[in-house]
C-alpha positions in Angstrom: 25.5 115.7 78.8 29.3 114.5 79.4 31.6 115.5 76.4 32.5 111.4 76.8 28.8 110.5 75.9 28.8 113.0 73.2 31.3 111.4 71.5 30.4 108.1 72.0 26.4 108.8 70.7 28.6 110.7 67.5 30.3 107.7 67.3 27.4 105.2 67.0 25.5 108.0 64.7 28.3 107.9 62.7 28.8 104.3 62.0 24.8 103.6 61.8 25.1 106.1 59.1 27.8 104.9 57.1 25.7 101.5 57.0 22.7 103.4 55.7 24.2 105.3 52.9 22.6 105.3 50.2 25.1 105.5 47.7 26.7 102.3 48.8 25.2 100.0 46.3 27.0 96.3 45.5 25.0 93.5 43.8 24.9 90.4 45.9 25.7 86.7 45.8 23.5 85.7 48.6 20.7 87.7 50.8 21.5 90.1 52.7 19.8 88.9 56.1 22.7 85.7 56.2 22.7 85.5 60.0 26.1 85.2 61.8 27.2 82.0 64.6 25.0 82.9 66.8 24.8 81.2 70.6 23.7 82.1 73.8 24.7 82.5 77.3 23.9 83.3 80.6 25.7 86.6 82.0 27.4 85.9 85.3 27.1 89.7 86.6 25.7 91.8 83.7 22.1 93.0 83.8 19.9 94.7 81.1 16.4 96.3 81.0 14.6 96.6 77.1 12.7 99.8 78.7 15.9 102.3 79.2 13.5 105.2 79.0 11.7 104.2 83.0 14.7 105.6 84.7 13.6 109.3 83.1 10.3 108.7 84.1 10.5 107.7 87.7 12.8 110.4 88.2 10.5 112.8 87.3 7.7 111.5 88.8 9.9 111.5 92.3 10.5 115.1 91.3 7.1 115.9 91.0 6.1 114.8 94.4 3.4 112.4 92.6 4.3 109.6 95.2 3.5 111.6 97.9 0.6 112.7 96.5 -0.9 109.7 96.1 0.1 107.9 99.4 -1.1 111.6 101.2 -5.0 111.3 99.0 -5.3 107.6 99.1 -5.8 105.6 101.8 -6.4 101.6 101.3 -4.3 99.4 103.8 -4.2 100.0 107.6 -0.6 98.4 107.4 1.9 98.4 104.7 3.5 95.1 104.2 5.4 96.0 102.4 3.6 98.0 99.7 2.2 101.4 99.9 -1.1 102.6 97.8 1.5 104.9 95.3 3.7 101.4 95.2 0.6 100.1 93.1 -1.0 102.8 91.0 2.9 103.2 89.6 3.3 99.7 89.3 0.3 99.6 86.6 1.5 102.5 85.3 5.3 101.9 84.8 4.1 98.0 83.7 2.4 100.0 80.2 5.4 102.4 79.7 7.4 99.0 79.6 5.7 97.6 77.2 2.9 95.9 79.1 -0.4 95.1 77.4 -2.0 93.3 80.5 -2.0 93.0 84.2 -0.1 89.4 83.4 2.6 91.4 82.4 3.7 92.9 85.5 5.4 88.7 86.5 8.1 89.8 83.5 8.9 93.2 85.1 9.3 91.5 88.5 11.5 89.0 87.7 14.0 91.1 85.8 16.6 92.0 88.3 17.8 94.8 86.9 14.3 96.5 86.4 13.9 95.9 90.0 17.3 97.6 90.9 16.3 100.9 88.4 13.5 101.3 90.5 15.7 101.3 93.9 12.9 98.3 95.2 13.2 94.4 96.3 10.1 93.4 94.1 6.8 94.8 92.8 3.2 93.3 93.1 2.9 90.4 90.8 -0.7 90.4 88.7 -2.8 89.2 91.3 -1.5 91.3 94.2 -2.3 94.3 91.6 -5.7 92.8 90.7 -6.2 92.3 94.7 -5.5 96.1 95.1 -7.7 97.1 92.1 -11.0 95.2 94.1 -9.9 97.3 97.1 -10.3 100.6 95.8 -13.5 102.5 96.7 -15.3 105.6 95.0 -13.3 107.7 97.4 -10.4 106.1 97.1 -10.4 106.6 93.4 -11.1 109.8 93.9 -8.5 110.5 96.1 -6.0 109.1 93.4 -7.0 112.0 90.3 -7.1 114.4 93.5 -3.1 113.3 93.6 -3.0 113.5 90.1 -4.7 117.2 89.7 -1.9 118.3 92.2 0.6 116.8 90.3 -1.3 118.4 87.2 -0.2 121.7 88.6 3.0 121.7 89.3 3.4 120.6 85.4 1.6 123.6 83.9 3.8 125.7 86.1 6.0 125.0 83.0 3.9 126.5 80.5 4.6 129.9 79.1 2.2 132.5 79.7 1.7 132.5 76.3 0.6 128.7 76.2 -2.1 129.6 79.6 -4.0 132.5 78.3 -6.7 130.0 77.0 -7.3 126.2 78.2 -9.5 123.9 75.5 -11.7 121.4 77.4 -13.2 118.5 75.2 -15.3 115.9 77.0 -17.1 112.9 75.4 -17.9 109.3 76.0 -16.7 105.9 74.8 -17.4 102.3 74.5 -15.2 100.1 76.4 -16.4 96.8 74.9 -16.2 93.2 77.4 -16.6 89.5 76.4 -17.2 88.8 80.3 -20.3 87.9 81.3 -20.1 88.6 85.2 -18.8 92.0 85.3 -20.8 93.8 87.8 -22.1 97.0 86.3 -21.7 96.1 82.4 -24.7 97.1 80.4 -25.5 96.9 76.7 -24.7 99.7 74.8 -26.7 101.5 72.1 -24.3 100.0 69.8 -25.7 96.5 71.0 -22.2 95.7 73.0 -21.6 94.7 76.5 -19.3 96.9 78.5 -18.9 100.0 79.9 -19.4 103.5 78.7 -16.4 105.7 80.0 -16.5 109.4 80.0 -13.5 111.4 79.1 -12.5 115.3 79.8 -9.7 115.9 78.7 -7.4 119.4 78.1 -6.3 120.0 74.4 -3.6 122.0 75.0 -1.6 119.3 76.3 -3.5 116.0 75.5 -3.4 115.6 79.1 -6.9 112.6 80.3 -8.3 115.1 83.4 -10.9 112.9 84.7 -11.8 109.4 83.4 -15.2 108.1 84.9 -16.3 104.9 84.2 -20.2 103.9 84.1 -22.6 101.8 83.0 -22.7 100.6 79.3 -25.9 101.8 78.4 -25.4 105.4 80.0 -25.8 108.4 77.3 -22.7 110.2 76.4 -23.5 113.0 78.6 -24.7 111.3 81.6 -23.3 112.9 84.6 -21.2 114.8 82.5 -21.9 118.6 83.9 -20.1 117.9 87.1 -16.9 117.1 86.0 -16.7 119.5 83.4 -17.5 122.1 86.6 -14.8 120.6 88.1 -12.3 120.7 85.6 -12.9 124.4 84.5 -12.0 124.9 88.6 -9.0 122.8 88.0 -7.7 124.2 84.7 -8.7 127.9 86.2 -6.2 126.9 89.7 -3.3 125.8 87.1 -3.2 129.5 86.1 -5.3 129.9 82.8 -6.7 133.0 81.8 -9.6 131.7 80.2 -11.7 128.6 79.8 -13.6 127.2 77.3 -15.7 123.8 76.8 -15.7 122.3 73.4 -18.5 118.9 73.1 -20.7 117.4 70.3 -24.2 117.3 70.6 -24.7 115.4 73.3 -23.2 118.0 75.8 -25.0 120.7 74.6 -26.6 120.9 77.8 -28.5 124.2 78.3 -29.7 124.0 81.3 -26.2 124.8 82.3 -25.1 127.7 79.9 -26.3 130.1 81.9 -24.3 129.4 84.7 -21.5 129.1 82.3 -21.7 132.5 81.1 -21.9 133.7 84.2 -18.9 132.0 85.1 -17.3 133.4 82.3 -16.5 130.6 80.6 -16.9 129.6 77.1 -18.1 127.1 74.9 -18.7 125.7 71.6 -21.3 122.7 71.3 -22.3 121.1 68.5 -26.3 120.7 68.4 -28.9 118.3 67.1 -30.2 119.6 64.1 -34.0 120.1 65.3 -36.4 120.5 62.6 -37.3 123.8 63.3 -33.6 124.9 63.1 -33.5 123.5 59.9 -36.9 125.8 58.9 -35.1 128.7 60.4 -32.2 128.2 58.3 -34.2 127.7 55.1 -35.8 130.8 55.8 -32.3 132.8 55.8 -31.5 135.2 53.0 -29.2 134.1 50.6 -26.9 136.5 51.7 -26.7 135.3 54.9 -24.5 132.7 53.6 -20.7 133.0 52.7 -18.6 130.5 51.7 -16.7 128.6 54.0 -12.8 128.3 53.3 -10.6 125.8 54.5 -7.1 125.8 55.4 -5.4 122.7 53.6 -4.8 119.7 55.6 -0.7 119.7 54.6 1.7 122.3 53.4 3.5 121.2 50.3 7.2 122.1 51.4 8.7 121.2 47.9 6.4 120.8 44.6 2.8 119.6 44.5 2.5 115.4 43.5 -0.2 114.2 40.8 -2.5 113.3 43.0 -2.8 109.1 42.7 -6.6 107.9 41.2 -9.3 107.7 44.0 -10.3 103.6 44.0 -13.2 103.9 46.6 -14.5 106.7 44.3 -14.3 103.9 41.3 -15.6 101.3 42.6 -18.6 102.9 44.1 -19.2 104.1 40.8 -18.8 101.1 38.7 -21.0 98.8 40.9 -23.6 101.6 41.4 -23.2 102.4 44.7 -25.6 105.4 45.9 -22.6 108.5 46.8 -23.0 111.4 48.3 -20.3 114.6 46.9 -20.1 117.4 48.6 -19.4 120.3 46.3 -19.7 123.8 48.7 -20.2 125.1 52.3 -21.9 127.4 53.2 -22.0 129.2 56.8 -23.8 132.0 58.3 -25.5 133.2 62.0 -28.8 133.4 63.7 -30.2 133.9 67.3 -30.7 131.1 69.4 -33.3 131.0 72.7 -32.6 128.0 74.6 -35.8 126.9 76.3 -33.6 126.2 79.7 -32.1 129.7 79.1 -32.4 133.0 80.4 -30.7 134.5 77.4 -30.1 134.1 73.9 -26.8 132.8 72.0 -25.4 132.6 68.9 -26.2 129.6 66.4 -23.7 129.2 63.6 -25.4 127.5 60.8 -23.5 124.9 58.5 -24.8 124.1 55.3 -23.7 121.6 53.4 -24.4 121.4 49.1 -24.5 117.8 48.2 -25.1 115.9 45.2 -26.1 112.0 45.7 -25.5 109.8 43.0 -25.7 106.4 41.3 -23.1 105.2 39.4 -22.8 107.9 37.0 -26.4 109.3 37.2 -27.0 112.3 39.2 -30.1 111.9 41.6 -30.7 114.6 43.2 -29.0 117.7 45.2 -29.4 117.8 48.8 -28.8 120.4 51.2 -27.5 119.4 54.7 -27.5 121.5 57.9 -25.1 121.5 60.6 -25.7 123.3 64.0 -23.4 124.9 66.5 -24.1 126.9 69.7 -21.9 129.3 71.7 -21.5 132.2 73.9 -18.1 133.5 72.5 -18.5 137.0 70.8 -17.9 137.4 67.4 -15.3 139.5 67.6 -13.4 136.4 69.4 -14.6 134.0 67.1 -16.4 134.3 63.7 -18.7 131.8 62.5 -16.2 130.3 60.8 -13.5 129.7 64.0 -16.7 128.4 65.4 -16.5 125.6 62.9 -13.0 125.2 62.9 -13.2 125.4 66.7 -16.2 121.9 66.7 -13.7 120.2 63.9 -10.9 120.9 66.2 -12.4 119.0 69.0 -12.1 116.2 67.1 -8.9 115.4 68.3 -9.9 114.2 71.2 -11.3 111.1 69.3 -7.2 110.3 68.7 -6.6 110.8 72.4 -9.3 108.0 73.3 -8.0 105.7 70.5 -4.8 106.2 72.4 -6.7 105.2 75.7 -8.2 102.3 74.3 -5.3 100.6 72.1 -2.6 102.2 72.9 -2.2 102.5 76.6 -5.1 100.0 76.6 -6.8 101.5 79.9 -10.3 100.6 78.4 -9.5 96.4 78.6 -11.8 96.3 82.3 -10.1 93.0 83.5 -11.2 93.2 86.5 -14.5 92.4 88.4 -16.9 95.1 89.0 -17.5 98.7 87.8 -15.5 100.4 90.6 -12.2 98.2 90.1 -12.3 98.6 86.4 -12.9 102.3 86.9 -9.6 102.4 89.1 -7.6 100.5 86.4 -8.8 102.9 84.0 -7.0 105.7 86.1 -4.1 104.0 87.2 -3.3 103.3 83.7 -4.3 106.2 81.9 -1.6 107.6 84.1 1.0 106.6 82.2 -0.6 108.5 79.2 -0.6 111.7 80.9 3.0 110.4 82.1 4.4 110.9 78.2 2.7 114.8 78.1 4.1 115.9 81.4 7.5 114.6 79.8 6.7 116.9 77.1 6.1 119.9 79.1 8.9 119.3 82.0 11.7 118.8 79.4 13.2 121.2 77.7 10.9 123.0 75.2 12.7 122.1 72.1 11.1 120.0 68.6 11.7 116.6 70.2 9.5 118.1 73.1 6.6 119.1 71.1 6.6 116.2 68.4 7.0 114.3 72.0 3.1 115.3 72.6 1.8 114.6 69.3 3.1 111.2 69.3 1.1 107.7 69.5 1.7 105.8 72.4 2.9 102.9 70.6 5.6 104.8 68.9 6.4 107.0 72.0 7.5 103.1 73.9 9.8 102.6 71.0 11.0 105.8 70.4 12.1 106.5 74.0 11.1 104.0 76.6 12.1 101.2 74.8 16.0 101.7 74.6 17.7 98.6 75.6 20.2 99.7 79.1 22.8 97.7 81.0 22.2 98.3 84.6 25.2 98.9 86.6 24.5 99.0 90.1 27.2 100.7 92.7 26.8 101.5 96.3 25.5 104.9 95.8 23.7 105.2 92.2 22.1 102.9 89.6 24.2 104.0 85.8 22.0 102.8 83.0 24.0 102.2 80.2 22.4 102.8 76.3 23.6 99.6 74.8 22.3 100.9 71.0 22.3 103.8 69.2 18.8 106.3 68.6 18.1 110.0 67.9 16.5 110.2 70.9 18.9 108.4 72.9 20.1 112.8 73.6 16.5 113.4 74.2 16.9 110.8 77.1 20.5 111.6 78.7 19.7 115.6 78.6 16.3 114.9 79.5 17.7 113.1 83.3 19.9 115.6 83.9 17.6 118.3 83.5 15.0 116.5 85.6 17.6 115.9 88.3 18.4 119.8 88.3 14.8 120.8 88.4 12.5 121.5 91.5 8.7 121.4 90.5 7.2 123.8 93.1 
C-alpha cells in the first residue's frame, strides 16, 4: 500500500472515530438526524460504482486463468458477436457480488458507465441475452463449466498450507429449491408437498467451497444419484493435493453398497444412519458399561466473566399452557459391530443415546430413551466414538452453506424455463459464492482472511464489495478511488496489489 493512502485511510479512521467517541456526550435541542441543504446534480465527467470491491475480484479471477478455462471447457456459440461463453457465466456471477438479487438486475450494472469501464468492456448482456444464454446451455456444456471451475479449484488450494491439505471434509446433501411457476419443465412435488426442484450439494468444509451443484427433479430422494459425484469429488479433492479424504452425510447417504469400494479406496467416512429397529434391540441389549457419558465442548468461550444467564420464555410458555416438552438431561455413547447386508466386511456403529424426560406443564410423564446411529470405517485410534459424533454434528455446517446458496447468493430462485437452464444458473451463480472463499485463500492469510470465510454472503457485499469508488479512467489503467472510509477498505488495497504480484500456477 502507498504511504499516501496510508495516511489518508488514518486520516478518515481518525476523524470517523472522533465522531464515535463515546465520551462525547451533549444534550440536544433538536434530533440529531436534522438533514443538511441537500440538492442534486448531474456530474459532467465524474463516474462512481457502489460495488468498489469487483475490481479485486476480476483481477483475481484474470489471475486465475478462470476465463480461459471456461471459454477452453465450454463451447455454446459457433460465432462470438460479440460475447464469449466466460463473458456470461461472469456476468451472472459479478451481477450477485454487486448486489444483484435477480437476472433484472444485470440492466443497472449495464448502464452504469463506470462499471462498464472497471471491467475494461463496451457493455454486458442485458437480462434477456443472459436468460437466452442460460436456455442454450446443455448437460455438457454445464459440465464443461464446473470442469473450468475444478481447474480453477486447483490452482486455489495450491495456497493452502500443507498443514490445512492433510485431511479434506466432503459433506453432500440435498435441498429444496421451491417454484411458484407452473411450466417449469422438470419441477416435481416434493416430499414436503412443494413444487420445485431438489438440488444436490457437495461441498468441501475446509473451505466452504460448492464442488458440484446438480439440479433434479423435485421429488428425487436426497441421495439420488448422489454416489457419483461424491466419486468424483474424492478424485478432485485427492488431484488438489490432499492427503486424505473423508465423506461426512446424514442418513440418507449412508449408502453401503458403496463402502466397500470406499475402503478400498481408502477413503473415509462418517454417515449418520436410520435408526432400524433391530439397531435399537442391539443397543438395548448393551451392558451398561458400554456406555460413557458424552462431553461437550461449550458452544462460546467466555473471554471476560460469565453473564446471568437471561430467563428461557419458550421454556415458560410451554409450561404454562401445557405444552407436551421433551428435556434432555444425559448422553450417553458407546460402540458395536456393524454387518452391512451390501458389505463384504464389518464397520463400526457408534451408538447415541439420548435420556429424555417428556413433560406436561409441570407434570413429569414419562422418561424416554432415544437412539442415535452412526457408521464409519475410521479406526478408533483416529477417531473415538465420541469425534464420531462431533464429526456428524460438524457436518452440519453445511446446512449454513446452502442457506447461503439459497438467500444469500440466491442461486436456488430457478427463473428460468426448464431443468437444464435452471441447473446452469445454479452454477453460474453459485460461482460467485466460491468467488468470496478463493478470496479467502488467495489473500494474504491474515484474521480478515479467515473471518473472510466464515462470513454470510450478505455481509461479505457490504463489508467489502460494496465500497462506493470513483472511477478514473486514463489511457493505460482504470484508478478506483474509495470515496468512504471502512476497516476493510486495507483489506481491499493490499488485497490488489498482492493479486497483481501473484502468479497462480
Amino acid at each position: 500500500m502507498k504511504a499516501q493512502d496510508r495516511a489518508r485511510l488514518s486520516e478518515r479512521k481518525s476523524r470517523i472515530e472522533e465522531r464515535l467517541d463515546p465520551s462525547w456526550q451533549e444534550e440536544m435541542d433538536a434530533p440529531m438526524l436534522s438533514g443538511a441543504n441537500t440538492r442534486y446534480e448531474v456530474s459532467a465527467r465524474v463516474q462512481a460504482i457502489p460495488c468498489g470491491g469487483i475490481g479485486l475480484v476480476h483481477e483475481l479471477v484474470r489471475r486465475l486463468g478462470l476465463v480461459e478455462a471456461i471459454d477452453r471447457h465450454v463451447h455454446v456459440f459457433k460465432r462470438h458477436f460479440p460475447y464469449h461463453e466466460s463473458d456470461h457465466v461472469l456476468n451472472l456471477a459479478y451481477n450477485v457480488m454487486a448486489g444483484g438479487t435477480c437476472i433484472e438486475d444485470l440492466e443497472l450494472l449495464r448502464t452504469n458507465e463506470g462499471y462498464l469501464d472497471v471491467l475494461s468492456t463496451r457493455r454486458i448482456p442485458d437480462p434477456t441475452t443472459a436468460g437466452d444464454f442460460l436456455r442454450r446451455l446443455k448437460e455438457p456444456d454445464i459440465f464443461g463449466l464446473m470442469t473450468a471451475v475444478h481447474e480453477t479449484q486447483l490452482r486455489v488450494w495450491n495456497r493452502l498450507s500443507a498443514e490445512e491439505r492433510k485431511l479434506a471434509l466432503i459433506d453432500v446433501d440435498g435441498t429444496i429449491a421451491p417454484t411458484t411457476g407452473e411450466c417449469k419443465q422438470g419441477m416435481d412435488l416434493s416430499y414436503k408437498g412443494e413444487w420445485g426442484y431438489a438440488p444436490l450439494i457437495v461441498s468441501l468444509a475446509n473451505t466452504r467451497e460448492v464442488l458440484y451443484a446438480i439440479n433434479r427433479p423435485g421429488n428425487a430422494v436426497s441421495h439420488s444419484h448422489a454416489q457419483p459425484y461424491m466419486d468424483r469429488a474424492i478424485e478432485l479433492v485427492r488431484a488438489g493435493g490432499f492427503e486424505r479424504v473423508r465423506l461426512r452425510g446424514d442418513t440418507d447417504f449412508s449408502l453401503t453398497a458403496h463402502f466397500d469400494a470406499w475402503d478400498r479406496a481408502g477413503v473415509e467416512f462418517v454417515f449418520g444412519i436410520d435408526a432400524h429397529k433391530s439397531f435399537v434391540e442391539k443397543a438395548e441389549q448393551l451392558p451398561e458399561c458400554a456406555f460413557r457419558a458424552l462431553s461437550r465442548a461449550p458452544k462460546r468461550k467466555v473471554k471476560t466473566q460469565p453473564r446471568e444467564r437471561p430467563e428461557n420464555v419458550k421454556e415458560r410458555i410451554v409450561e404454562e399452557r401445557g405444552y407436551r416438552n421433551v428435556v434432555l438431561e444425559a448422553e450417553h455413547v458407546a460402540e458395536m459391530d456393524y454387518w452391512p447386508t451390501k458389505a463384504g466386511r464389518g464397520y463400526r456403529m457408534v451408538v447415541l443415546r439420548k435420556s429424555t424426560v417428556v413433560k406436561q406443564g409441570q407434570l413429569r410423564l414419562c422418561d424416554e430413551m432415544r437412539y442415535f446411529f452412526y457408521v464409519t470405517n475410521v479406526s478408533p485410534s483416529v477417531l473415538s466414538a465420541r469425534a464420531v459424533i462431533l464429526q456428524a454434528n460438524a457436518r452440519c455446517d453445511q446446512e449454513n452453506v446452502i442457506e447461503q446458496l439459497k438467500n444469500g447468493v440466491r442461486a436456488m430462485r430457478m427463473p428460468s424455463d426448464s431443468l437444464l437452464s435452471n441447473w446452469a444458473y445454479l452454477v453460474c451463480t453459485s460461482l460467485a459464492w466460491n468467488l468470496k472463499a478463493w478470496l479467502s485463500v488467495c489473500l494474504p492469510r491474515t484474521k480478515a482472511s479467515v473471518e473472510l470465510q466464515r462470513m454470510e454472503f450478505r455481509r461479505f457485499l457490504n463489508t467489502l464489495m460494496l465500497i462506493p469508488c470513483q472511477v478514473v479512467k486514463t489511457a493505460r489503467r482504470v484508478w478506483l478511488r474509495v470515496l468512504t472510509y471502512s476497516p476493510w477498505v486495507r483489506v481491499l488495497l493490499e488485497g490488489m496489489e498482492w493479486t497483481r504480484r501473484r502468479q497462480f500456477a
